[in-house]
C-alpha positions as CSV (number, residue, x, y, z in Angstrom):
1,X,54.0,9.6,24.2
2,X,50.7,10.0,23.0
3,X,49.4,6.9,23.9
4,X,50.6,3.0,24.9
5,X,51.9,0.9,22.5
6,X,52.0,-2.8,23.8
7,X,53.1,-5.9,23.2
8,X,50.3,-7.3,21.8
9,X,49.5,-4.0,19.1
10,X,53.4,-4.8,18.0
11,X,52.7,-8.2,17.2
12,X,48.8,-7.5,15.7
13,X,50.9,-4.9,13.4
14,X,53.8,-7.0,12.7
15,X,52.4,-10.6,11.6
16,X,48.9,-9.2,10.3
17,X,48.8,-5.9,9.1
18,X,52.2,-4.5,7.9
19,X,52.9,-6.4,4.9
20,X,49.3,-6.5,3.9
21,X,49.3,-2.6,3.7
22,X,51.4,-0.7,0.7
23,X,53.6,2.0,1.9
24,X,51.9,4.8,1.0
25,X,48.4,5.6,2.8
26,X,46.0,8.4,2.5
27,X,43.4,8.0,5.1
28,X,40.0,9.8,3.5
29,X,38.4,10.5,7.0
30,X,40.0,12.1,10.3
31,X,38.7,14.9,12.4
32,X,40.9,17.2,13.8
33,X,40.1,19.7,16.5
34,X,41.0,21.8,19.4
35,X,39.4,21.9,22.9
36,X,39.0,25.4,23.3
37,X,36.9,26.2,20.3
38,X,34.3,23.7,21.5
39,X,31.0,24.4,23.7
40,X,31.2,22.1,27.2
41,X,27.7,21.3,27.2
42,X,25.8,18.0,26.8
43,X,22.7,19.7,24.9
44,X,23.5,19.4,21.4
45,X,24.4,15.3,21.5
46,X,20.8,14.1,21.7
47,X,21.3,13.4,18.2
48,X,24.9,11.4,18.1
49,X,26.3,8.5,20.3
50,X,28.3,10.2,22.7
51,X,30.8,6.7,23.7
52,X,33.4,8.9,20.5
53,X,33.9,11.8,22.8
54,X,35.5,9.4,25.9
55,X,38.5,8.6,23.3
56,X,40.0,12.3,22.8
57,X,39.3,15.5,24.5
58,X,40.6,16.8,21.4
59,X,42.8,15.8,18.1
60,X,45.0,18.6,17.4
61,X,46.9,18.2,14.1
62,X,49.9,17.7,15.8
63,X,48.6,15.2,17.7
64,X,46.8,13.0,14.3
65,X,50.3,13.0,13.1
66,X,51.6,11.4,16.0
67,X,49.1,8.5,16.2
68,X,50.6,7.8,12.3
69,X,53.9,7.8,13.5
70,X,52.7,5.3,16.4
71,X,50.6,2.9,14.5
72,X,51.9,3.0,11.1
73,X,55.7,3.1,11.9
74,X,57.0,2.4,8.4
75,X,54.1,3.8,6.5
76,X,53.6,7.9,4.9
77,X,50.4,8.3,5.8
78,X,48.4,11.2,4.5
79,X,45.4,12.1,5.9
80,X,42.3,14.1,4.7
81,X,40.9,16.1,7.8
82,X,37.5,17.9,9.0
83,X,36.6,19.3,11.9
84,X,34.2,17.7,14.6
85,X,31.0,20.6,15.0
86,X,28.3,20.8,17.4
87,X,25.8,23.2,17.0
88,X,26.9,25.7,19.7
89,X,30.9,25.3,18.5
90,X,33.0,28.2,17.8
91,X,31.7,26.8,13.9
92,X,34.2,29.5,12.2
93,X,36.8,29.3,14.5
94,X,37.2,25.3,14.3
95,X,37.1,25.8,10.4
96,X,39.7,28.0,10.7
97,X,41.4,25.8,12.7
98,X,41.7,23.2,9.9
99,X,42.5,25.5,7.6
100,X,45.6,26.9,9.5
101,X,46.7,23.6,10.0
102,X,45.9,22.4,6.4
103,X,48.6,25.4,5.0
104,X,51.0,24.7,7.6
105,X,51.5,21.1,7.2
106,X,50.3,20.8,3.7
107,X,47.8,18.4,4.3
108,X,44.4,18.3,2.3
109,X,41.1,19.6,4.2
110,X,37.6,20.0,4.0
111,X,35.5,22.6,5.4
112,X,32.3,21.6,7.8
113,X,29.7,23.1,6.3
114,X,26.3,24.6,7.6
115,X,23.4,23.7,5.8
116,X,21.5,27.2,5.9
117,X,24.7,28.5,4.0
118,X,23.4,29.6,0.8
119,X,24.9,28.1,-2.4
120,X,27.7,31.4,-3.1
121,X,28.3,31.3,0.5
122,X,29.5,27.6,0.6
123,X,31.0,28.2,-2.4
124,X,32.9,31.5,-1.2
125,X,34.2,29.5,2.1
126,X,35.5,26.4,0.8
127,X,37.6,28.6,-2.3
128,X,39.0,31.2,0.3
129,X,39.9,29.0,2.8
130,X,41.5,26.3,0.2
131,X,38.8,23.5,1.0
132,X,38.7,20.7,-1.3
133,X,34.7,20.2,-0.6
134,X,33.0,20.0,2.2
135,X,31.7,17.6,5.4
136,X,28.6,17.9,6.4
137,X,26.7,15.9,9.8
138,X,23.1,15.4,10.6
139,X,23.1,17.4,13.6
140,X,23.6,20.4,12.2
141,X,20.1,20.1,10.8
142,X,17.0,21.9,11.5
143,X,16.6,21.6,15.7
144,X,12.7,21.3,14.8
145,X,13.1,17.7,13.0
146,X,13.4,15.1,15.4
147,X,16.8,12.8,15.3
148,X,15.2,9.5,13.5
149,X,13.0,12.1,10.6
150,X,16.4,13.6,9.5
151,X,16.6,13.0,5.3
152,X,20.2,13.5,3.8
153,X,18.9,16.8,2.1
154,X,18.2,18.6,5.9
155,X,22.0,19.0,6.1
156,X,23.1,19.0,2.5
157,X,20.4,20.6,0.2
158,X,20.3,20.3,-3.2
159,X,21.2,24.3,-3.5
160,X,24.2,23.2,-1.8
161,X,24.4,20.1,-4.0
162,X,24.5,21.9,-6.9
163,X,27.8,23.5,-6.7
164,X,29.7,21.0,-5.0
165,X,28.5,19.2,-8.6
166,X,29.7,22.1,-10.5
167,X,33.3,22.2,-8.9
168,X,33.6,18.3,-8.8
169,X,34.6,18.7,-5.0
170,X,34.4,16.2,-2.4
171,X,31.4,15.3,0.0
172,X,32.0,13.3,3.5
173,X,28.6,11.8,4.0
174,X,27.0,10.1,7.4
175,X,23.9,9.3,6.4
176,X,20.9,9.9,9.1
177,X,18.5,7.8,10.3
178,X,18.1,4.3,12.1
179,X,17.8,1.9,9.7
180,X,21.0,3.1,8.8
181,X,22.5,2.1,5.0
182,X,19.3,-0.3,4.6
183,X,16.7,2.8,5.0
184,X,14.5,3.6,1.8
185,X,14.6,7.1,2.2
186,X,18.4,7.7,2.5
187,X,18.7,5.1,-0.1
188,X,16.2,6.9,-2.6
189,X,18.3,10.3,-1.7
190,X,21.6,8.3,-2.7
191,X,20.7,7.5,-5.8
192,X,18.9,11.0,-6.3
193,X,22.8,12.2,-5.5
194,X,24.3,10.1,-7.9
195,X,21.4,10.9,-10.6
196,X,21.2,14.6,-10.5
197,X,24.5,15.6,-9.5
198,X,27.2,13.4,-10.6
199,X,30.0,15.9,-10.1
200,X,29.9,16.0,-6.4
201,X,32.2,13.3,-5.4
202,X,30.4,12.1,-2.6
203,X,31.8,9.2,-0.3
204,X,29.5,7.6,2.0
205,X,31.1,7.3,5.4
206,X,31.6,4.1,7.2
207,X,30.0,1.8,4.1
208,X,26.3,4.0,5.5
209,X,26.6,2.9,8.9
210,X,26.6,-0.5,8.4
211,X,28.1,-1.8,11.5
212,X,25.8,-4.9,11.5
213,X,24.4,-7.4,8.5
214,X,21.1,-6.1,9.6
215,X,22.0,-2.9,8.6
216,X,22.6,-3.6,4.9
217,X,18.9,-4.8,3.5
218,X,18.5,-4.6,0.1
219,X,21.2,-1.8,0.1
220,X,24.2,-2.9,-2.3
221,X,21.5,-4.2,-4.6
222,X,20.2,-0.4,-4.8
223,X,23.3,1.0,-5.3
224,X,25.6,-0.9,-7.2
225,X,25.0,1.2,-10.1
226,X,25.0,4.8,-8.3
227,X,28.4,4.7,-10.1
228,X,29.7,8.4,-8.6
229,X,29.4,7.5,-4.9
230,X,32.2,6.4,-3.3
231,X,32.5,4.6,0.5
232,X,34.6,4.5,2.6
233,X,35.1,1.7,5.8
234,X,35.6,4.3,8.7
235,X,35.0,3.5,12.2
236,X,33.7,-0.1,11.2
237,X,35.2,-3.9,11.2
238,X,32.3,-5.6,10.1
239,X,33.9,-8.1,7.6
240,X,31.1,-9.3,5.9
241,X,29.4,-5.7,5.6
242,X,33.2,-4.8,3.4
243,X,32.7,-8.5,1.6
244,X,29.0,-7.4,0.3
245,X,30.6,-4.1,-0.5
246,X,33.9,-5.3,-3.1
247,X,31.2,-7.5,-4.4
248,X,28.5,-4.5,-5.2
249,X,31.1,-1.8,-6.3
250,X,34.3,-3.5,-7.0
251,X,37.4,-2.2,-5.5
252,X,38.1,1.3,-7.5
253,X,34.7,2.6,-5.1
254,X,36.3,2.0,-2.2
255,X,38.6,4.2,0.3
256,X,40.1,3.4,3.4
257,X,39.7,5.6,6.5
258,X,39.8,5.9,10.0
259,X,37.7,8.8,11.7
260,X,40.5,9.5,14.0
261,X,41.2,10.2,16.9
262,X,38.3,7.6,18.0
263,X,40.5,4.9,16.3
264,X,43.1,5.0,19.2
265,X,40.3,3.5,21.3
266,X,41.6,-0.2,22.5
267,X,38.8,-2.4,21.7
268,X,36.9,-5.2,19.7
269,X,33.1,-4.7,18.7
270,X,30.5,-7.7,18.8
271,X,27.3,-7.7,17.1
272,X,24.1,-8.8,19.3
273,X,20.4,-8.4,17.9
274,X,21.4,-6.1,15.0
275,X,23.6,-3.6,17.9
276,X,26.9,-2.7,17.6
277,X,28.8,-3.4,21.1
278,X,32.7,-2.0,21.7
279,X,33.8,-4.1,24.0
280,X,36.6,-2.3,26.0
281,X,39.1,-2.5,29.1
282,X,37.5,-2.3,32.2
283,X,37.6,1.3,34.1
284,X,40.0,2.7,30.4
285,X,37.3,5.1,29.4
286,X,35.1,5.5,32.5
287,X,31.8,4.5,33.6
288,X,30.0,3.6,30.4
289,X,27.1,1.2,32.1
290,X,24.7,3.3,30.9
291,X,25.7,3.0,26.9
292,X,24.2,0.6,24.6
293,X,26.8,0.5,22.5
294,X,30.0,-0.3,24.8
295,X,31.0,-3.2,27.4
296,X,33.9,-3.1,29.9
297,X,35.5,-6.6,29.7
298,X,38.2,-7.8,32.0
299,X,41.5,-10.0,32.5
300,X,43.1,-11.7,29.7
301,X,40.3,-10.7,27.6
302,X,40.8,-7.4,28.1
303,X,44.9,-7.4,27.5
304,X,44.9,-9.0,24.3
305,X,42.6,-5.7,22.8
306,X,44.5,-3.8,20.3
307,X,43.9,-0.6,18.2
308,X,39.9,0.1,16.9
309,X,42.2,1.0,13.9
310,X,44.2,-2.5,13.5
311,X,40.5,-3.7,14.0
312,X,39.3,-2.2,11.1
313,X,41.9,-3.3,9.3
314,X,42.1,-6.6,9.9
315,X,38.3,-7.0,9.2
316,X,39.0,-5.2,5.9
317,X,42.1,-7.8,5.4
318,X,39.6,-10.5,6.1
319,X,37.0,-9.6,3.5
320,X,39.9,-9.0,1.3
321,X,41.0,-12.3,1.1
322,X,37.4,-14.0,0.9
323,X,36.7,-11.8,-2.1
324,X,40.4,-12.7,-3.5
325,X,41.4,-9.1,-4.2
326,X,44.9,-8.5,-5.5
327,X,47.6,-6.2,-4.0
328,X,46.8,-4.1,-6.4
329,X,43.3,-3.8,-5.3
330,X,44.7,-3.1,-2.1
331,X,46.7,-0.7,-3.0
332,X,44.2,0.9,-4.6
333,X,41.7,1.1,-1.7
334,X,44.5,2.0,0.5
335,X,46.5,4.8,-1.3
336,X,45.4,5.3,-5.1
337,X,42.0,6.1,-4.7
338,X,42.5,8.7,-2.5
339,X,45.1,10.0,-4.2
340,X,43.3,10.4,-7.7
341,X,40.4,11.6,-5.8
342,X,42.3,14.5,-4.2
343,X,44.3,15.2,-6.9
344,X,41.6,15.7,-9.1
345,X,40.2,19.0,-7.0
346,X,43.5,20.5,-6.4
């Protein structure tokens, strides 16, 4: 088995989460690699938390398919899937990777894309290989900008822009920056997205980073009107950041997703002082003292954790209710979305 199932996920996914989901799911945001294309060096994550890479060594396909099984037992899941890139990656060969696995078990992909790629060569790429858009990540910016300078257009320039706008494929977004979905300049880019090129289908990954209240500012405000970007709620179970979301964008805006695999991780996250905290079992994923953003908890605290995924979830569920969606919002966020979304680039 891939990994424990206990007692206590059973019963979080029996009496909470089960009958709240519909029994189709596409999950907009997974990454799915394999060790042996990656570089083992430490260099290239001065610009990323590095607490993701103690969850899964790596996340073959096979494997993503196996956590549904495990934490969706009665549910179709359908996933759309990326790879995970550092700089110094075998960059083609974990792109071919997805791709492979995309035609062998016919499951929708995108390609991660380089930002120095000129416009025809993204565009050649994501046709040939059968991409439905593209993912694209801040550290595959410029080395000479430094980690908290990094604008949205360093890694996805307007050249770039421009023909993911005339092919109406899909962007996965992770906006830069510390101030995170609140930051002027990422929002001013946003809306500069949304303005000039309104056929790139751009979702903004885990509602901008907004893991915290404090990292929302004025931002829904801003862009409740940016009408082409979509978000989805990956990696985050901030309740009240998804409740200020259905109320600025309404629920046809709004995707679920998980970024897999680091959704296995057994956990429950805490605000403090505007910082996300993962508070996880003692000793499960090594000596993490020297992380700001995770804290080992013990005893019966520590047994009742479940699934980072049933967190999210549950959080979502909780916002849900508060904002009285319908199960036909739900189903929306949870399958129909996605499913128009990719349907409409194949």
């Amino acid at each position: 088995m891939l990994f424990e199932v206990t007692e206590v996920d059973q019963q979080v996914y029996d009496q909470e989460i089960r009958d709240f989901l519909p029994d189709k799911l596409i999950d907009i945001h997974t990454h799915v690699w394999v060790d042996r294309l990656k570089a083992h060096s430490n260099e290239a994550f001065s610009r990323v938390v590095q607490w993701p890479s103690l969850v899964a060594k790596e996340n073959p396909v096979e494997d993503l398919i196996e956590t549904y099984k495990l934490m969706f037992p009665d549910k179709q899941v359908t996933p759309l899937m990326f790879s995970s890139i550092k700089p110094d990656d075998d960059f083609d060969g974990l792109n071919d990777y997805i791709r492979d696995s995309a035609q062998k078990y016919h499951i929708p992909a995108l390609l991660y894309a380089k930002p120095e790629w000129s416009g025809a060569e993204l565009e050649k790429r994501v046709i040939a290989g059968g991409f439905l858009g593209v993912k694209v990540y801040l550290n595959l910016a410029p080395a000479y900008i430094p980690a908290a300078e990094i604008r949205i257009f360093d890694f996805l320039p307007p050249h770039q822009l421009e023909v993911l706008h005339q092919h109406r494929w899909i962007v996965m977004l992770h906006i830069p920056r510390n101030g995170r979905l609140r930051d002027a300049v990422n929002l001013a880019q946003m809306r500069e997205i949304d303005h000039n090129y309104p056929g790139a289908q751009v979702i903004i990954a885990h509602v901008g980073r907004a893991y915290c209240p404090e990292d929302v500012g004025n931002a829904f405000e801003v862009l409740a009107d940016a009408e082409h970007l979509r978000f989805d709620f990956s990696a985050n179970t901030n309740d009240w950041v998804f409740e200020q979301l259905i109320k600025a964008v309404g629920p046809k805006r709004i995707l679920f997703g998980s970024d897999l695999p680091i959704l296995r991780m057994r956990m429950r996250r805490i605000c403090e002082q505007g910082t996300y905290i993962n508070l996880v079992p003692q000793g499960l994923y090594g000596n993490v003292s020297g992380d700001k953003n995770m804290r080992e908890v013990a005893g019966d605290e520590a047994t009742r954790l479940t699934f980072f995924m049933y967190e999210e979830i549950l959080a979502f569920k909780r916002a849900a209710e508060r904002t009285g969606m319908t199960s036909s919002d739900i189903n929306d966020i949870f399958y129909n979305n996605g499913k128009s979304l990719i349907e409409s680039v194949l």
